[in-house]
C-alpha positions in Angstrom: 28.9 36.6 -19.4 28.8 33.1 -18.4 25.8 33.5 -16.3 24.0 35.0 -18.8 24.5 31.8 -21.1 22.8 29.8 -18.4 20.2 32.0 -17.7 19.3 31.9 -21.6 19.5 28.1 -21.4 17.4 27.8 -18.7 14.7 31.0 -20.3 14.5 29.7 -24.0 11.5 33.0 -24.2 14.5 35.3 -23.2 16.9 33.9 -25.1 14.2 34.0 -28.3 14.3 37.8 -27.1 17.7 38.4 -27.2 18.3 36.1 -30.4 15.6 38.6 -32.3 17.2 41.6 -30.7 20.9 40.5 -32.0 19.3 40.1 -35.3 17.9 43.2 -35.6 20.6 44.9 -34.4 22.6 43.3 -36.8 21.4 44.4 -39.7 21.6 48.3 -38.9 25.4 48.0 -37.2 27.0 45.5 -39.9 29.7 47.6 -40.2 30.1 49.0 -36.8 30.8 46.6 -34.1 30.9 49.0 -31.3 27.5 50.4 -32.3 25.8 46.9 -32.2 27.5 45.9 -28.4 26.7 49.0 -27.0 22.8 48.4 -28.3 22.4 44.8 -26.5 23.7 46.6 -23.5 20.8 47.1 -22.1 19.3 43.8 -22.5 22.7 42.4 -21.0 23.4 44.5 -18.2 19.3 43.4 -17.3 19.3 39.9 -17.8 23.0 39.2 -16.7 21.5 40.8 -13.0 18.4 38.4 -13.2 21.1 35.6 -13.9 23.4 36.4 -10.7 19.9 37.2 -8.4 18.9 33.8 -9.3 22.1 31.6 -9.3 23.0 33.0 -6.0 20.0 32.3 -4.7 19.9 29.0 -5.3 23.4 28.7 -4.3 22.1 29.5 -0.8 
């Protein structure tokens, strides 16, 4: 999750995204913690990929 953080820092337009989508989400799954990680799975699973693409990359 770590290179997620830095990918948001370094996109502040995905990190609006996922800021919005946690809100949202929030709302509908109050109660139901489970409900509301499984729903920014997506979103994670996508932009954590993106993260480790790029940072290796650059590592290279």
């Amino acid at each position: 999750m770590v290179v997620l953080s830095h990918y948001l820092q370094a996109y502040a337009a995905v990190a609006k995204d996922y800021e919005q989508l946690k809100l949202s989400l929030w709302k509908l799954f109050e109660h139901n913690r489970d409900a509301y990680t499984a729903h920014k799975g997506d979103f994670v699973r996508h932009y954590t990929e993106l993260a480790k693409q790029l940072f290796t990359e650059n590592m290279t």
